[in-house]
Steps between C-alpha positions, in 0.01 A plus 500: 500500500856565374792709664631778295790700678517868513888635474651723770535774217089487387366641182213738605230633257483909545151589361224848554187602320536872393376648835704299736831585320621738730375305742719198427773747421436579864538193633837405285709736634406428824623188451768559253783319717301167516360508090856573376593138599248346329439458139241766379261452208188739407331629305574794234378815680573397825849331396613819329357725851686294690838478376470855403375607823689266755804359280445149583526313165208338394401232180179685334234283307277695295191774695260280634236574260705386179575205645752529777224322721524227291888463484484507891265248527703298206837511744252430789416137327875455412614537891663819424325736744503419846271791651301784358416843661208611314342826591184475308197776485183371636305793457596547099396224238809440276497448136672145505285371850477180357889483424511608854312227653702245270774641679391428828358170471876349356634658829273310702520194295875471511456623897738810450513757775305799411400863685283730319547823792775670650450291869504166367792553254657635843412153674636319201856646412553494897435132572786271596428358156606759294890443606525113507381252212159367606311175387151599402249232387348551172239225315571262293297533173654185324152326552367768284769563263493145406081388481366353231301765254246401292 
């Protein structure tokens, strides 16, 4: 394992499938205060809802389905996103599932902190850790970046 350290002022990954929109929306300006001293990145839609609807500025990749996902998950593997609210739809198959899923599995593989509903995301940007830099642990995939291929 290797340390990675997580700034006071953390990057955090604003993303909702179609019918949890309002539902994240819901959830942001409850805790406006808080997200405004954090760096805010999300997707297209829910970027645009967001600093529209609650005036905190916000970076916007592209809508999730044409790629934004992807860019996410890119700035995931660089160490640029340090949490991820995620309000995803688990009663409504999405047209980019498996882009999804790609998502989710660099967030676990680079051990970023992640909620996908409104109570978790609640236990998250409340910790302790979300106002002092924290050491988290992540792995250390030099064994496999460097094996032989044949």
């Amino acid at each position: 394992m290797s340390k990675s350290i997580l700034p006071v002022k953390k990057t955090i990954a604003l993303v909702a499938h179609d019918h949890k929109k309002d539902e994240l929306m819901q959830w942001v300006k409850k805790h406006k205060l808080i997200l405004s001293q954090h760096h805010l990145v999300a997707t297209g839609t829910t970027g645009k809802m967001i600093q529209e609807e609650v005036g905190v500025e916000v970076k916007r990749v592209l809508s999730g389905p044409l790629g934004g996902d992807q860019q996410l998950g890119a700035m995931i593997a660089e160490g640029i996103i340090d949490a991820v609210i995620f309000f995803w739809d688990p009663m409504e198959a999405q047209p980019h599932d498996s882009d999804v899923k790609a998502f989710l599995r660099l967030c676990v593989v680079w051990n970023i902190v992640i909620a996908s509903d409104a109570s978790t995301a609640d236990f998250v940007i409340t910790s302790p850790h979300m106002y002092s830099e924290y050491e988290k642990e992540v792995t250390d995939y030099s064994s496999y970046l460097h094996r032989k291929i044949k």
